[in-house]
FIPA-252994 format. One line per field, with one value per residue (C-alpha): residue number from 1; y, z, x. Coordinates in steps of 0.5 Angstrom, whole numbers, always signed. Each point is the difference from the previous one (the first is absolute). Layout:
num c(NUM ...)
c2 c(Y ...)
c3 c(Z ...)
c1 c(X ...)
This chain:
num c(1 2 3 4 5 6 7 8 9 10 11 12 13 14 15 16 17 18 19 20 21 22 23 24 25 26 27 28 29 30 31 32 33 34 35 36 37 38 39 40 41 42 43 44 45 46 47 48 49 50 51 52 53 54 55 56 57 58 59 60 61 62 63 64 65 66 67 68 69 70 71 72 73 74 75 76 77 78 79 80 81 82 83 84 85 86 87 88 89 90 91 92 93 94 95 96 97 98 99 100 101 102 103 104 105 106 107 108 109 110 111 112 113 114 115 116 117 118 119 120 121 122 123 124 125 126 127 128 129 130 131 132 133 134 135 136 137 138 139 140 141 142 143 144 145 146 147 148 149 150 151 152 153 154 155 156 157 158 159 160 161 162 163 164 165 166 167 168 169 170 171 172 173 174 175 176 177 178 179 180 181 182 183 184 185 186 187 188 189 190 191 192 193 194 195 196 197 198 199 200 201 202 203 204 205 206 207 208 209 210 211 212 213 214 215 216 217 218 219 220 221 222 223 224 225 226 227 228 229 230 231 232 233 234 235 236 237 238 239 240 241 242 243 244 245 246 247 248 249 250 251 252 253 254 255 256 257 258 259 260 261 262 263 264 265 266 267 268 269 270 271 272 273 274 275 276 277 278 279 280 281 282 283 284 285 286 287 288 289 290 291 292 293 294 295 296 297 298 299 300 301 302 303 304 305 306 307 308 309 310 311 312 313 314 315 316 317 318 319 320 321 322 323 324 325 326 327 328 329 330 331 332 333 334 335 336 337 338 339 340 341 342 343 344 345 346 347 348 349 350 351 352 353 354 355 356 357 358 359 360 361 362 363 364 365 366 367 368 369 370 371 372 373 374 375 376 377 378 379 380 381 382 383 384 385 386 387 388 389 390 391 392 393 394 395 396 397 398 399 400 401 402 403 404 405 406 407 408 409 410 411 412 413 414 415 416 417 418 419 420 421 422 423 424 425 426 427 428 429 430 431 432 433 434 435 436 437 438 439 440 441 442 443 444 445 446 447 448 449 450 451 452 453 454 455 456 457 458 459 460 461 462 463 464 465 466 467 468 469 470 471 472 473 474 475 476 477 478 479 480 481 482 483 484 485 486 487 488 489 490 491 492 493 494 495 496 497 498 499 500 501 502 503 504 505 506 507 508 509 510 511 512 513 514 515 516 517 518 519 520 521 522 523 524 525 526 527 528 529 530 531 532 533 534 535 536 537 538 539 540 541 542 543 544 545 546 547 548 549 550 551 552 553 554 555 556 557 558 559 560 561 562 563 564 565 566 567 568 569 570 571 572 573 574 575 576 577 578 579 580 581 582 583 584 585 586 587 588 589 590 591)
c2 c(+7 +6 +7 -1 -7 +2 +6 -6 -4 +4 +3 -6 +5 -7 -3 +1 +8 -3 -2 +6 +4 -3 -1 +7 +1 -5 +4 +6 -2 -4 +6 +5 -6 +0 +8 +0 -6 +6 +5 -5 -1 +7 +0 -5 +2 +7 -3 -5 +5 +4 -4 -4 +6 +7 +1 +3 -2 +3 +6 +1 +2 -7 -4 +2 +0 -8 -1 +3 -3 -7 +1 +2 -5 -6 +0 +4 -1 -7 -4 +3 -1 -6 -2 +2 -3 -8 +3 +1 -6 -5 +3 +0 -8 -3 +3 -1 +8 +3 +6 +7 +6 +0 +7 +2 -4 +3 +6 -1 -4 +7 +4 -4 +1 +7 +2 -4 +5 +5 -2 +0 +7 +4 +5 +8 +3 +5 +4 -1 +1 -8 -3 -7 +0 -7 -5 +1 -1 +0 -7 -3 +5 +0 +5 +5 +6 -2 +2 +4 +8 +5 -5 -3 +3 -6 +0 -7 +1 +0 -6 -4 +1 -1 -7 -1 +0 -3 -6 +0 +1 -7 -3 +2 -1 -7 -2 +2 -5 -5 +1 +0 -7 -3 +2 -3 -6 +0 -1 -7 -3 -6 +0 +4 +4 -4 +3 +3 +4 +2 +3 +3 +4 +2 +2 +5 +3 +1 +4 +4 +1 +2 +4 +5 +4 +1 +2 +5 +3 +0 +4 +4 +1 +3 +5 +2 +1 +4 +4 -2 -3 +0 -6 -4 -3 -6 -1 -1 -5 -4 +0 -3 -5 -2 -4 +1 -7 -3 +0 -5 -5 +2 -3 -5 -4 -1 -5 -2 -2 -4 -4 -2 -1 -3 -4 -6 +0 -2 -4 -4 +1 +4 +7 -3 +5 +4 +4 +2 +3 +4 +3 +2 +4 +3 +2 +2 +6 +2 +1 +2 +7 +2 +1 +6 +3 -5 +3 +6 -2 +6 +5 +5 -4 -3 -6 -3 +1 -4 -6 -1 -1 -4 -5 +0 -1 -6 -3 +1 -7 -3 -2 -1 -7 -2 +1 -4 -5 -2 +0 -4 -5 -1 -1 -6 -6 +1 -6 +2 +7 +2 +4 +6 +7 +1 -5 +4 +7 -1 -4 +7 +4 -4 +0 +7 +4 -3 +2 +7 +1 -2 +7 +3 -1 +3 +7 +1 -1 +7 -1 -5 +6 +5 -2 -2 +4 +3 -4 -5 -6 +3 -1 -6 -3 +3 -3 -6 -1 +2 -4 -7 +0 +5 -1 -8 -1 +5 -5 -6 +2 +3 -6 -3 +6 +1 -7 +0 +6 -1 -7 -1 -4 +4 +0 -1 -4 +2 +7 -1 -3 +5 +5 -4 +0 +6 +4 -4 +1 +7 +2 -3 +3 +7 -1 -2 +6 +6 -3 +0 +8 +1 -3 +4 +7 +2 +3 -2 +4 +2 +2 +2 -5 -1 -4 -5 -7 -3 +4 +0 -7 +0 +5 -5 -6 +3 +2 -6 -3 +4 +0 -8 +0 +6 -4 -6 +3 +2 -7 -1 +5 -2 -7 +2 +4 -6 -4 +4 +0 -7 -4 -8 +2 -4 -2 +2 -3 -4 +0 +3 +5 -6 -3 +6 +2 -7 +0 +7 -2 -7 +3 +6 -5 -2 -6 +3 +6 -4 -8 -1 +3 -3 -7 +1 +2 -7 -4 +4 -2 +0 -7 +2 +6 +0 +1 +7 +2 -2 +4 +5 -1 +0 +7 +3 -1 +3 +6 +0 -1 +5 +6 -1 +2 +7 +1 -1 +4 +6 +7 +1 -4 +5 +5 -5 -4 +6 -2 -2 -5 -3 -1 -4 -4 -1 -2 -5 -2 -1 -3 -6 -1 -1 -5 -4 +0 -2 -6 -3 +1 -4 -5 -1 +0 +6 +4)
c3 c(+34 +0 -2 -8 -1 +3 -5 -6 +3 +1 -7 -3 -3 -2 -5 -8 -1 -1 +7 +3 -3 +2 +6 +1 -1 +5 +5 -1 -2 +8 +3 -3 +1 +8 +1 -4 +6 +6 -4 +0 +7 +1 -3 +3 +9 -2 -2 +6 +5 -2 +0 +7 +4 -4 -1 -6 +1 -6 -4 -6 -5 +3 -1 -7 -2 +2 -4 -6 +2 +1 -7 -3 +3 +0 -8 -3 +4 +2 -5 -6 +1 +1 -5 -5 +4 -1 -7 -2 +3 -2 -7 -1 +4 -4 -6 +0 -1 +0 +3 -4 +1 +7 +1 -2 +6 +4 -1 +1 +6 +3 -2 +4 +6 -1 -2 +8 +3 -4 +2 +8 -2 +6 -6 +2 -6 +1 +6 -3 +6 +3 -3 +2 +1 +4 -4 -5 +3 -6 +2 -6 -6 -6 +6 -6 +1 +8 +1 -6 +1 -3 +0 +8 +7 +1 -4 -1 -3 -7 +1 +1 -7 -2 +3 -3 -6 +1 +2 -7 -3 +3 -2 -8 +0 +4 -4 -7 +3 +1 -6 -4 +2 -1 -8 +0 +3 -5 -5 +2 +3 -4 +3 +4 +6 +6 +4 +6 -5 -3 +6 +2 -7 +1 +7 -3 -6 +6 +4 -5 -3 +7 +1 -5 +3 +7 -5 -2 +7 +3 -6 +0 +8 -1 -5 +4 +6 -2 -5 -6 -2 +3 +4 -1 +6 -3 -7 +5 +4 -6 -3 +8 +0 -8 +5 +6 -2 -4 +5 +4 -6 +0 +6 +0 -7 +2 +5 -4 -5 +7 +0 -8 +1 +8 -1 -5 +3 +6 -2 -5 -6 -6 -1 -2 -5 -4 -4 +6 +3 -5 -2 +7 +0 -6 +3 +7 -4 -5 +7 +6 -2 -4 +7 +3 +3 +3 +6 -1 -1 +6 -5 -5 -6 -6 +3 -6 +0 +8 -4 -5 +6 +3 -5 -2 +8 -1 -7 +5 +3 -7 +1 +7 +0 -6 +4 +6 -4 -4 +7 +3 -5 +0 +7 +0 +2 +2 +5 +1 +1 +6 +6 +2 +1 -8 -1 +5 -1 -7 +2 +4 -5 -5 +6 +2 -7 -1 +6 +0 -9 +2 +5 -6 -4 +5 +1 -8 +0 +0 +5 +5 -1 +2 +6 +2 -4 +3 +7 +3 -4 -6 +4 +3 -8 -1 +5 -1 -8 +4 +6 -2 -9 +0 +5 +1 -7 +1 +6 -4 -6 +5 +4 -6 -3 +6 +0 -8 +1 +6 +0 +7 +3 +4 +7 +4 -2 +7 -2 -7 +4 +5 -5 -5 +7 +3 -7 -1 +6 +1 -8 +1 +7 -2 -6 +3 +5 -7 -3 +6 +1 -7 +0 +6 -3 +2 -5 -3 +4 +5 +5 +6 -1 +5 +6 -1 +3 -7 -4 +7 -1 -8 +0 +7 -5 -6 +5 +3 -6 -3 +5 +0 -7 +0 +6 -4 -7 +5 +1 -8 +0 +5 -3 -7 +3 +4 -7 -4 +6 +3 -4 -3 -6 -5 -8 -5 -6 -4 +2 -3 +3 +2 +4 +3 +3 +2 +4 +3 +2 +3 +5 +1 +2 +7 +1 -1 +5 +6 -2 +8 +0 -7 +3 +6 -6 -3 +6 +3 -6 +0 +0 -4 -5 +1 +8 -2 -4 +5 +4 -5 -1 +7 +1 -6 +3 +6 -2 -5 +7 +3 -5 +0 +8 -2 -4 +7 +4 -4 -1 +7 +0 -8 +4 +4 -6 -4 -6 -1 +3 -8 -2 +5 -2 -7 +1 +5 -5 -5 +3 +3 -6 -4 +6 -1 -7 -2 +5 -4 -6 +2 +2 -5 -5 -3 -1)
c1 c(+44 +3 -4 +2 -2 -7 -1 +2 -4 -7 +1 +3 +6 +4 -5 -2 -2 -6 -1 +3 -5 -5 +2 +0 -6 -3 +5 -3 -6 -1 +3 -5 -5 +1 +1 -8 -2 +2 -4 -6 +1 +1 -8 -2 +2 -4 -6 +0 +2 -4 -6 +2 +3 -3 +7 +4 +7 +2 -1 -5 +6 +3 -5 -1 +7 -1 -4 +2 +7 -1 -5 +7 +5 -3 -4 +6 +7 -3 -6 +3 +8 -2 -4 +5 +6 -4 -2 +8 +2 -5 +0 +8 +1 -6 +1 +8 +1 +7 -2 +1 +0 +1 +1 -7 -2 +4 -2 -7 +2 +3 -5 -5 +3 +2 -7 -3 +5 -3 -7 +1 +0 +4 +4 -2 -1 -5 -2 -9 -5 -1 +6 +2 +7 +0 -4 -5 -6 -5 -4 +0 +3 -7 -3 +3 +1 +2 +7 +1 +3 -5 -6 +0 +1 +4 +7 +4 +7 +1 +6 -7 -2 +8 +0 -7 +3 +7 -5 -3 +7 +2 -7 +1 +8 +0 -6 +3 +7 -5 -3 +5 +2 -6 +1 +7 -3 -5 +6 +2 -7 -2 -7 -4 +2 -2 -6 +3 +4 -5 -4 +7 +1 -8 +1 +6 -4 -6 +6 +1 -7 -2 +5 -3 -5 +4 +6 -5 -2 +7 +2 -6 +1 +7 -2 -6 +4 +5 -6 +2 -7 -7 -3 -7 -1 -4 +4 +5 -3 -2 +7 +3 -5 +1 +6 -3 -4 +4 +6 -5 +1 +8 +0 -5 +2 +6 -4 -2 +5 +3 -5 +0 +8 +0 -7 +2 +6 -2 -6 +4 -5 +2 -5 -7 -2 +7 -5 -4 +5 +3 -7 -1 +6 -1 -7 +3 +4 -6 -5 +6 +1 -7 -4 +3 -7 -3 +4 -3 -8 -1 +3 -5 +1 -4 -5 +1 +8 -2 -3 +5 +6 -6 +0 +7 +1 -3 +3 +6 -2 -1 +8 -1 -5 +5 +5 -2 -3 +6 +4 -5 +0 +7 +1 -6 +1 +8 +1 +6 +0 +5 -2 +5 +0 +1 -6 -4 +1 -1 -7 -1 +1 -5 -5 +1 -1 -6 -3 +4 -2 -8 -1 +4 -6 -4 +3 +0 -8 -2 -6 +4 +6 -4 -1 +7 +3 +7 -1 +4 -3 +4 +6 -2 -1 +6 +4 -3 +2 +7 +1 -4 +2 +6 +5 -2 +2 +6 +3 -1 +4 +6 +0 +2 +4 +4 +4 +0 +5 +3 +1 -1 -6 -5 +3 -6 -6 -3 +0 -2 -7 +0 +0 -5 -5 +1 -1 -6 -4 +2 -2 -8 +0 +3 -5 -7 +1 +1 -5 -4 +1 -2 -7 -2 +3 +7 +3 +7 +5 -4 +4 -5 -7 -6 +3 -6 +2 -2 +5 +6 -2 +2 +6 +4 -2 +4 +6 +0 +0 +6 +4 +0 +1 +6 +2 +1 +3 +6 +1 +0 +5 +6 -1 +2 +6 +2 -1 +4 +6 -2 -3 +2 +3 -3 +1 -4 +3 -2 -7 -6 -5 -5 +6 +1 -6 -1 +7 -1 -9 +3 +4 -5 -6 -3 +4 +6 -2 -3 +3 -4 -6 -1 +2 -5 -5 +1 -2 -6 -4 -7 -3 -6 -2 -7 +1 +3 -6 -5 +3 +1 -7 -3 +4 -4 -7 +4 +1 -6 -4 +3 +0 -7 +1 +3 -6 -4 +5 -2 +4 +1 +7 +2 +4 +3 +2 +2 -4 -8 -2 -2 +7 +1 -6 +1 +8 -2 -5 +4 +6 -5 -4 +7 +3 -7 +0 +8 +0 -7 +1 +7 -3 -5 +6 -3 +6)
């Protein structure tokens, strides 16, 4: 294959437009995404090194550039082209569209890309005292007036704003094209629009709602900037986090519109509650951009004001239970449900933002905020909704969007597994230890921290685990190039989205990745259930026997352990009481 057809094949180019846009935008998106992962990485090898070793390997400007950058590149030029780009192309294939307008995409299209160039923020255009000619190292940019000329020591270029503003261009210009098509579809449906596309049209308004505040700031920053205006630090702040909240829903909603479109499919079961889901939408957009301050609990505002966001913060999980319950609801009693890596991220991405939008509710309560607030639990809820709700759905859909595309089948199921296990494991690691920091105090961007084994302990923790996840995404990415250029062609005419999502998960399951393990499986059976949960059993007293034991060891073994004694006692606890427990009321038929 020469380097032509390689560039045809990556990008898709003798395809419908369609497609190639979107195809595109998953490029660029992927390419921003990986360049986000080095950042990370960069953040992550500081804060190891320099908890192991008492050794910064980079300088504080570079520590805080990457984690500004990999913020930038990964939510911007990563999640959210790729939101749209799945947004597009399941609205134009489901729908039926002819696409319009195709101009105004493109454009928006250009201007994103345009405006992350611009936001890496190497331009020179004013020599101020401390400006940062190499990248803009302003942590996260709500700390206004960091980086802005006239107000801060510290000055980032103003192509930093520009490419702020390029960016909220390429939301509104892309949101209205999407927008558009949706009112012309309006025009020939006969019956509602189907629940996905609901969620798919709220997820769009929420964009550009969201966008509001920080379209405000940006322009508001420019003015100040250049002294056209003055600037309060704190209506800033407000107006930044009007999206600063709601982008978690923007990228978390789509999630959830994965799962309403993947779960029946996979499960076989039509949506329990149509109605149900169509309320929640609605009730996501009222509640996704109204709570703003909830981030901003610590800052000199009205208590009353501080309550408000409280309880609006709360009515926010109003569609979350229906949203849950309805999927749930859908998918049980499924038999026939079939176990691949699509099932299994999509499973992942339902488990993980439960477990990841329960620490949420803990941050917006005021007396629980005050005491972790700004520190690396914060981070670790955030990550959290990210790595196990957001890019688990994310993969479930592109697992089935690429093939769709292409016409190719995923060459190789074994990466496909590799990269589902890796991901997996890396994020839950990478996650305990964040979260870990910030329950003992370590603030988020904490560059330099006591070198306390706990916290040493929690930092490697999450390193190991980010490797071993980014580790993991590298093999997703050499498989998606492999299938666009290698893949088994296959034919998706005549078959319906089910067909397809059953044709392209058959070939990703276990059977097909390792035909002899699952051959040797079968044969090693077990004869009896309950003599594994005997076992299961007798292990549980074991460790409930021996978490009694710490207690009697005492505190002298806490600095050799690197936590207290007590965290051990009561993990070990637990553990062993559910062990005892489950096999019991197994064998008693109670659950």
């Amino acid at each position: 294959m020469g380097f032509k057809d390689l560039v045809v094949a990556l990008f898709q180019l003798d395809k419908d437009w369609t497609t190639r846009i979107v195809q595109a935008m998953l490029v660029l998106g992927v390419i921003w995404g990986l360049l986000g992962v080095i950042d990370s990485l960069m953040v992550r090898i500081v804060e190891s090194m320099w908890g192991t070793f008492g050794v910064l390997p980079l300088t504080p400007q570079e520590y805080y550039a990457s984690i500004t950058l990999h913020a930038e590149r990964d939510l911007f030029g990563f999640a959210q082209q790729v939101i749209y780009a799945i947004i597009i192309y399941f609205t134009i294939k489901l729908l039926g569209l002819e696409p319009r307008a195709k101009w105004l995409l493109n454009i928006a299209f250009i201007l994103l890309n345009i405006g992350m160039m611009f936001m890496e923020g190497p331009i020179l255009v004013i020599n101020g005292p401390g400006f940062d000619n190499y990248f803009p190292a302003t942590s996260w940019y709500y700390l206004s007036p960091i980086g802005i000329y006239g107000y801060s020591w510290y000055v980032v270029s103003p192509f930093f704003y520009i490419g702020w503003i390029l960016n909220d261009l390429f939301v509104y210009l892309a949101g209205i094209w999407i927008v558009y098509h949706y009112a012309i579809a309006a025009r020939n449906l006969k019956e509602k629009l189907p629940v996905p596309l609901v969620f798919f049209l709220m997820i769009i308004l929420m964009f550009m709602i969201g966008y509001s505040g920080v379209t405000v700031a940006n322009i508001w920053d420019i003015l100040a900037f250049y002294g056209v205006t003055g600037l309060d630090p704190i209506a800033n702040q407000i107006a930044f986090w009007v999206f600063g909240h709601a982008v978690v829903y923007m990228a978390w909603i789509p999630a959830v519109a994965a799962l309403y479109l993947l779960i029946p499919l996979l499960s076989g079961n039509p949506l329990y509650s149509d109605r149900m889901g169509r309320v929640a939408a609605v009730l996501y957009l009222i509640f996704s951009n109204n709570i703003p301050v909830h981030h901003l609990y610590m800052v000199n505002l009205p208590i009353v004001l501080k309550v408000l966001q409280e309880a609006l913060t709360y009515a926010v999980t109003v569609p979350t239970f229906m949203t849950f319950l309805n999927l749930w609801a859908t998918a049980k009693g499924s038999k026939n449900t079939p176990v691949n890596v699509i099932t299994l991220f999509t499973v992942t991405s339902f488990a993980g933002s439960i477990f990841a939008g329960v620490t949420g509710i803990s941050n917006a309560t005021i007396s629980y905020d005050a005491i972790v607030h700004n520190t690396d639990y914060v981070v670790g809820h955030f990550h959290a909704m990210i790595l196990l709700g957001i890019v688990p759905a994310a993969m479930a859909v592109l697992y089935v969007m690429i093939p769709m595309m292409s016409g190719r089948q995923w060459f190789s199921a074994k990466m496909a597994w590799v990269h589902y296990i890796g991901y997996v494991v890396g994020s839950i690691i990478f996650d305990i230890g964040i979260e870990t920091a910030g329950l003992d105090g370590i603030v988020r961007r904490a560059e330099i921290y006591p070198r306390y084994p706990l916290l040493v302990s929690a930092e490697n923790l999450a390193t190991v685990g980010a490797i071993i996840a980014q580790l993991a995404t590298l093999v997703w990415f050499l498989n998606v190039v492999l299938t666009l250029v290698k893949g088994r062609v296959i034919t998706a005419q005549g078959l319906g989205l089910p067909q397809l999502v059953g044709n392209i998960g058959l070939a990703l399951s276990w059977e097909a990745a390792f035909p002899a393990v699952t051959n040797v499986g079968r044969t090693a059976r077990i004869s009896k259930a309950m003599s594994g949960l005997g076992a299961l059993a007798i292990l549980g007293g074991i460790l409930v026997f021996v978490s009694a034991a710490f207690l009697l060891i005492g505190n002298s073994i806490d600095y050799m352990l690197g936590t207290s004694v007590e965290w051990v006692w009561i993990t070990l606890l637990t553990i062993g009481i559910l062990l005892v427990a489950i096999p019991g009321l197994k064998a008693a038929k109670s659950i």
